[in-house]
N, CA, C and O of each residue as an XYZ file, in Angstrom:
420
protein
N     -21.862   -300.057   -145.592
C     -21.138   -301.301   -145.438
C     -22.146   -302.419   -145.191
O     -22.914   -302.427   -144.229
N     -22.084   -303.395   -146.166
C     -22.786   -304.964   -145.475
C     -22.457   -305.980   -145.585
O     -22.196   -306.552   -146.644
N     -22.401   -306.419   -144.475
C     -21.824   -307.849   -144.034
C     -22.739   -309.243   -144.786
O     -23.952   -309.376   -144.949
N     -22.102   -309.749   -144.980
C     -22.570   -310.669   -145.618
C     -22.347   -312.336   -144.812
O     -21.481   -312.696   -144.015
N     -23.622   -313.171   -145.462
C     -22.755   -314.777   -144.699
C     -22.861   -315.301   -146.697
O     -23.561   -315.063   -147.681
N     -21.440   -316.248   -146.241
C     -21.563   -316.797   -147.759
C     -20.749   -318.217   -147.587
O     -19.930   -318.268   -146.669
N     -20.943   -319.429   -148.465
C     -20.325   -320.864   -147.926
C     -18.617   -321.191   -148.609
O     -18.003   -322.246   -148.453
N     -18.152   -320.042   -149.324
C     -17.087   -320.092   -149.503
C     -16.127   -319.345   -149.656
O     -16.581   -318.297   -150.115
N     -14.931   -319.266   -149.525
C     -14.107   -317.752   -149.639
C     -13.855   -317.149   -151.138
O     -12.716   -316.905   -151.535
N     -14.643   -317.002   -151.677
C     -14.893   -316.094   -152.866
C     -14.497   -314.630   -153.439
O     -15.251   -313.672   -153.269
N     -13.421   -314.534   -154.041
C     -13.660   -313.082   -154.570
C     -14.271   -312.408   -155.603
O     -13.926   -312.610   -156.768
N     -15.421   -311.376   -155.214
C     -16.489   -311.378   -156.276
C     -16.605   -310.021   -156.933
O     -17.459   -309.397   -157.563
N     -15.213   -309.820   -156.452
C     -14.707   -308.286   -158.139
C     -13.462   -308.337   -157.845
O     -13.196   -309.011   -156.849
N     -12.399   -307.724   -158.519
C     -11.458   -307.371   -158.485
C     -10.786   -305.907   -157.302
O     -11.370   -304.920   -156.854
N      -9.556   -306.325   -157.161
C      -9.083   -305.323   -155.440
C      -8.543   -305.837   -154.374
O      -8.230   -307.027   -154.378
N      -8.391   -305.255   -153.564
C      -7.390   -305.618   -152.182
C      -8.887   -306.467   -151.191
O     -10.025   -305.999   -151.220
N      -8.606   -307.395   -150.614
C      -9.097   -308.353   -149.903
C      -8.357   -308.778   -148.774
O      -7.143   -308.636   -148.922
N      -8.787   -309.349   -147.480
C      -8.418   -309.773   -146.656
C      -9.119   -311.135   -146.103
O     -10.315   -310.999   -145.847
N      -8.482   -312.621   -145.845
C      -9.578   -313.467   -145.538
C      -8.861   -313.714   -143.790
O      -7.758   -314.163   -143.481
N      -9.532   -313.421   -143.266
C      -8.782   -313.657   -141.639
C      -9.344   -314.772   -140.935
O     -10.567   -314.704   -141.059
N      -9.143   -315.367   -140.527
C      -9.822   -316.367   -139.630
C      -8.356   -317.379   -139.006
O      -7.154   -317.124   -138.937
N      -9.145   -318.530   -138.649
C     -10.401   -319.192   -137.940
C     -10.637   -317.881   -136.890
O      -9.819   -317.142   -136.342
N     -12.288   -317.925   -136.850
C     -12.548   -317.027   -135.950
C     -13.780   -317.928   -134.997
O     -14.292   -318.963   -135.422
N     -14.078   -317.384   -133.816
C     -14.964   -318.001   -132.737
C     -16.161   -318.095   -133.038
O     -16.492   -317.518   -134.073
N     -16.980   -318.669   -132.439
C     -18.109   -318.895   -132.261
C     -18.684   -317.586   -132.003
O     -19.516   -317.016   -132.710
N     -18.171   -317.167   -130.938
C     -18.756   -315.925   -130.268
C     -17.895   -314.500   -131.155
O     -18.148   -313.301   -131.033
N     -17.024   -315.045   -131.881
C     -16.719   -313.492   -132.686
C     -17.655   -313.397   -133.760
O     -18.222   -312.311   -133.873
N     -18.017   -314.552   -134.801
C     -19.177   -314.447   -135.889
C     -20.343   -314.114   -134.977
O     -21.042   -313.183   -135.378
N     -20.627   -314.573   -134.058
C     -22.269   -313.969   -133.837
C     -22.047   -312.048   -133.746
O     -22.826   -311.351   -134.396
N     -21.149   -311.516   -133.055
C     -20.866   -310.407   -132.684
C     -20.672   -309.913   -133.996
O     -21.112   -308.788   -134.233
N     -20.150   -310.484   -134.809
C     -20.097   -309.596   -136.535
C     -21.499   -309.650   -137.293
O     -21.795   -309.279   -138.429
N     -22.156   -310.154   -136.426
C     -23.943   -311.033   -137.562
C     -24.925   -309.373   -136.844
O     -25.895   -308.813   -137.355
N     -24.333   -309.082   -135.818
C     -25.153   -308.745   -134.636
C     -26.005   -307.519   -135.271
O     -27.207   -307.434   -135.018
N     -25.469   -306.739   -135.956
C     -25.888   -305.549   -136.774
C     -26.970   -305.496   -138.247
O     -27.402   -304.574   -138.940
N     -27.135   -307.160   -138.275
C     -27.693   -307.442   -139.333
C     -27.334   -307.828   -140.472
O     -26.466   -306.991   -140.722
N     -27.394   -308.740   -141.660
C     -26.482   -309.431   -142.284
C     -27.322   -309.465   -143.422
O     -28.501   -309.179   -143.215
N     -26.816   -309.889   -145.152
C     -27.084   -310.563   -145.740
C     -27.387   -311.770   -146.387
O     -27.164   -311.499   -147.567
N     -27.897   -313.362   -146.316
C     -27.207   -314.293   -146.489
C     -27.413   -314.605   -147.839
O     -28.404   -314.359   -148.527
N     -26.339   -315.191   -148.156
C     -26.171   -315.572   -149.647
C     -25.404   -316.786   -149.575
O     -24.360   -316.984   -150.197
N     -26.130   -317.827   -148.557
C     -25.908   -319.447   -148.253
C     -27.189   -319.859   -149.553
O     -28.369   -319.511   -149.498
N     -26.639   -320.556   -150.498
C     -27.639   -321.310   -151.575
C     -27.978   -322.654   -151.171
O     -28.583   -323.473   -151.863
N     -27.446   -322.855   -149.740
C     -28.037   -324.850   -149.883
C     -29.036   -324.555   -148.321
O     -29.359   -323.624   -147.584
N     -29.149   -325.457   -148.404
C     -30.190   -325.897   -147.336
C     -29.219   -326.146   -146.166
O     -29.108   -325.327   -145.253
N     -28.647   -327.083   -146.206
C     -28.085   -327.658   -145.593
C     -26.619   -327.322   -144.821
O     -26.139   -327.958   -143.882
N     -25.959   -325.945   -145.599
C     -25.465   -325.051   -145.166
C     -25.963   -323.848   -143.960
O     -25.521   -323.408   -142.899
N     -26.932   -323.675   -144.676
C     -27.899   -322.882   -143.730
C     -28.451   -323.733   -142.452
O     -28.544   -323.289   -141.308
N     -28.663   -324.541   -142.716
C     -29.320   -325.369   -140.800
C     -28.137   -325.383   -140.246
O     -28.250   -325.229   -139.030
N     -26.559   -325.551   -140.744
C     -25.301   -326.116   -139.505
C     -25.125   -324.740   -139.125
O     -24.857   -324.471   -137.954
N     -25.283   -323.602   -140.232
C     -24.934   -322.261   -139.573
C     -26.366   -322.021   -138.594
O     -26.430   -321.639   -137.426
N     -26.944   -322.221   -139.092
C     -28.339   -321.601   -137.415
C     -28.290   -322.387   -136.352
O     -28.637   -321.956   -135.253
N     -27.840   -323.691   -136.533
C     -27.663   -324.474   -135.597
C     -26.465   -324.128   -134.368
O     -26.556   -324.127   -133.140
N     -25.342   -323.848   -135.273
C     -24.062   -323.809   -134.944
C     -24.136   -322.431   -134.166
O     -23.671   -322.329   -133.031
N     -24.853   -321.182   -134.951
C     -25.180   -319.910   -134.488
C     -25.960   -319.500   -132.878
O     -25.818   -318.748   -131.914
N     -26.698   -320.402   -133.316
C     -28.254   -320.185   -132.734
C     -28.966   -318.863   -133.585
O     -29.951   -318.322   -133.083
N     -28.526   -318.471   -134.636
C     -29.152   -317.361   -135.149
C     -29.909   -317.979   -136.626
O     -29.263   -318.845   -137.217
N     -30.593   -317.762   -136.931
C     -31.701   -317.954   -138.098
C     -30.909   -317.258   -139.089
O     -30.559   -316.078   -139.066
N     -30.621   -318.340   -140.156
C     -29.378   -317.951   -141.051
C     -30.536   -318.273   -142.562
O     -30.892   -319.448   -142.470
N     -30.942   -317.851   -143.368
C     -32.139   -317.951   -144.697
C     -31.063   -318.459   -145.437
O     -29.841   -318.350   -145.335
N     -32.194   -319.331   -146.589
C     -31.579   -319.655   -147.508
C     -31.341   -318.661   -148.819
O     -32.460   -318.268   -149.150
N     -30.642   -318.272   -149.427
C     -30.716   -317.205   -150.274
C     -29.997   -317.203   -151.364
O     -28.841   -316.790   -151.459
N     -30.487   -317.542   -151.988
C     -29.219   -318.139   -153.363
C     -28.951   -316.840   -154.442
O     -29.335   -316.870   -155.611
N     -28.223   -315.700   -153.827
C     -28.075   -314.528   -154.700
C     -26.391   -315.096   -155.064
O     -25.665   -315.992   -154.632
N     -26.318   -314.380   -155.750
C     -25.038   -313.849   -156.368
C     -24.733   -311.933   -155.925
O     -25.159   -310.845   -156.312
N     -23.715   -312.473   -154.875
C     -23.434   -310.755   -154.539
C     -21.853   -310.000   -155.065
O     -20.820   -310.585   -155.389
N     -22.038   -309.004   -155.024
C     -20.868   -308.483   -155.150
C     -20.464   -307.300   -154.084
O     -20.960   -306.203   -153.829
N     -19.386   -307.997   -153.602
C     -19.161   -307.069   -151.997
C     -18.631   -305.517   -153.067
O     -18.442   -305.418   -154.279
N     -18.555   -304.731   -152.197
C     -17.992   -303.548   -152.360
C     -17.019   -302.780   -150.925
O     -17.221   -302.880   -149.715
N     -16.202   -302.206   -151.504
C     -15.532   -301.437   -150.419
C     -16.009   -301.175   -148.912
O     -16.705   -300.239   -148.520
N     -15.353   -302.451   -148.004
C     -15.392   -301.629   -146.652
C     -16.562   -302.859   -146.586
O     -16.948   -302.956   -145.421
N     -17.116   -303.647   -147.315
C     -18.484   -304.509   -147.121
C     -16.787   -305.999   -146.508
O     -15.631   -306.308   -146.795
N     -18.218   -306.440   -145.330
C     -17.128   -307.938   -144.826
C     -18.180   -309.171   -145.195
O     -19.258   -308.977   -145.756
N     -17.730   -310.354   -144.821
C     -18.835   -311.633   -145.219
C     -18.064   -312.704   -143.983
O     -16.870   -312.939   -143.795
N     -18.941   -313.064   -143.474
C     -18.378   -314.338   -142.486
C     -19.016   -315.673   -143.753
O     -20.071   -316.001   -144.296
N     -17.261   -316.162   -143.705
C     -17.256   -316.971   -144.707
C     -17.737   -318.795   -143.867
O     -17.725   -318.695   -142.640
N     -17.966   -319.696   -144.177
C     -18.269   -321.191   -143.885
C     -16.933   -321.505   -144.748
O     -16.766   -320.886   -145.798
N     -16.108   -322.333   -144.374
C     -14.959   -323.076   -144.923
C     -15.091   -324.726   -145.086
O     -14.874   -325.448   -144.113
N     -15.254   -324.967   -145.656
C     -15.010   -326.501   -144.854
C     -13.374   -327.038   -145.270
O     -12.735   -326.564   -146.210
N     -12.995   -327.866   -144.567
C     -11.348   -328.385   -144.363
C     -11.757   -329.762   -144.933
O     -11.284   -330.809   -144.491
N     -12.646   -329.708   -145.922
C     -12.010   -330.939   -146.981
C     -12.520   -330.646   -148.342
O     -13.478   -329.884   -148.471
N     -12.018   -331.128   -149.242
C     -12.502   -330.950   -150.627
C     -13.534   -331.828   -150.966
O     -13.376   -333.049   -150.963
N     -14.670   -331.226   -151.282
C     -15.665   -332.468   -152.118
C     -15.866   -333.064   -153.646
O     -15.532   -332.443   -154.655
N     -16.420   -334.269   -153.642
C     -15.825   -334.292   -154.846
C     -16.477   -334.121   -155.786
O     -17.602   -334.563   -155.556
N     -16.361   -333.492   -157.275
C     -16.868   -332.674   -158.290
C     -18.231   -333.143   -158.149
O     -18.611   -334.314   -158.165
N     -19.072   -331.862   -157.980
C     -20.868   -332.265   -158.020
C     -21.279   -332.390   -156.885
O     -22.416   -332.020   -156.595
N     -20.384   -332.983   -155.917
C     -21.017   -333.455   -155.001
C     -22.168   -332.203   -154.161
O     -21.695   -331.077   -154.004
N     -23.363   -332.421   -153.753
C     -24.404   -331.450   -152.698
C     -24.379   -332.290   -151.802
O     -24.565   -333.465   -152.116
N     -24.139   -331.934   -150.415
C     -24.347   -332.644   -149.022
C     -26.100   -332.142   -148.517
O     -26.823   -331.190   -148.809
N     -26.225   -333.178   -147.761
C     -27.208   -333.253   -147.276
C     -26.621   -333.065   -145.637
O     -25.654   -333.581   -145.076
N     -27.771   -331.985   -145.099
C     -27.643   -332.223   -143.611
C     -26.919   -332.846   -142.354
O     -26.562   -332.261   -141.332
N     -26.765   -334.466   -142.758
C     -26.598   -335.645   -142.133
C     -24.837   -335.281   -142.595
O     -23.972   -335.288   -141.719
N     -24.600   -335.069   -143.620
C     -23.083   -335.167   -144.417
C     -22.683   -333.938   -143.745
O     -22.259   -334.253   -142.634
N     -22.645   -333.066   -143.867
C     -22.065   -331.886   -143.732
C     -22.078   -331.744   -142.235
O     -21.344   -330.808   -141.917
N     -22.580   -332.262   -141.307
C     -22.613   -331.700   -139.895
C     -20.894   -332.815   -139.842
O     -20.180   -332.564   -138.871
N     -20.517   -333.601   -140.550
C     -19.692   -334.600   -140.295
C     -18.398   -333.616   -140.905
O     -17.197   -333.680   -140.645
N     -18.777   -333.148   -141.365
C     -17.341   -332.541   -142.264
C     -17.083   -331.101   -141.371
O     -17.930   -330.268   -141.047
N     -15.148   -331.104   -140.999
C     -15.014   -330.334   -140.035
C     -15.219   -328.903   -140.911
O     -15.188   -328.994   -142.138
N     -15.394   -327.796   -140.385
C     -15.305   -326.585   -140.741
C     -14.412   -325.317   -140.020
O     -13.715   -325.354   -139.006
N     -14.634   -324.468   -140.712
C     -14.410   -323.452   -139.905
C     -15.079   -322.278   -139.933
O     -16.196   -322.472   -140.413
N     -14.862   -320.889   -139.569
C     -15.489   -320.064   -139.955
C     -14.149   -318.595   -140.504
O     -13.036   -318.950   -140.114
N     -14.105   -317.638   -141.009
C     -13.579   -316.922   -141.621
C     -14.356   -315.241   -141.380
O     -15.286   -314.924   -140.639
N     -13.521   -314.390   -142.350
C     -13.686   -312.697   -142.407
C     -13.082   -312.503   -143.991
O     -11.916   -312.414   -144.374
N     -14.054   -312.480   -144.566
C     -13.516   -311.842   -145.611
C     -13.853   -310.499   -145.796
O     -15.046   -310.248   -145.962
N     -13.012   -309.547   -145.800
C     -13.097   -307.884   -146.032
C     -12.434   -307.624   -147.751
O     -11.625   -308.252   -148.434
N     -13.062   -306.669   -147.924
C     -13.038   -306.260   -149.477
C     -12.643   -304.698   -148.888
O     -13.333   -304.126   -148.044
N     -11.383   -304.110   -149.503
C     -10.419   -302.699   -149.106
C     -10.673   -302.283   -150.461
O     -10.210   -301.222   -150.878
């Protein structure tokens, strides 16, 4: 099983899924705790999560595909951006978020 961090709620094969959240501060660190994958592609995603964490979140621009029993603490954000748009640092700490569980059954 591996947990993954990723910046959106994505399904990346076909199958039963679960996206659960809003979840805590202190429940994502406790799901990170075992060791994680990240597959955050921006920069700037990655500093609000290490920031937000306190955990050292890499930048990693894969393309994954979960498999059975694999979870991902998802980044949400609660607004839509608009087509194209990449935030910078300064932008994105402004835009509310949340955090998520996506499980792949």
């Amino acid at each position: 099983m591996t947990t993954y961090i990723i910046n959106s709620p994505i399904l990346t094969a076909y199958g039963h899924w679960q996206f659960d959240g809003p979840i805590s501060k202190v429940e994502a660190v406790a799901l990170l705790q075992d060791g994680f994958v990240s597959a955050i592609g921006h920069s700037a995603s990655a500093d609000v999560l290490s920031n937000y964490l306190s955990i050292e979140i890499p930048v990693n621009r894969i393309q994954i595909s979960m498999l059975t029993g694999d979870k991902a603490l998802v980044l949400r954000l609660l607004s839509r951006l608009p087509e194209g748009k990449v935030l910078d640092h300064e932008e994105l700490v402004r835009i509310p978020f949340e955090l998520g569980v996506l499980t792949r059954y």
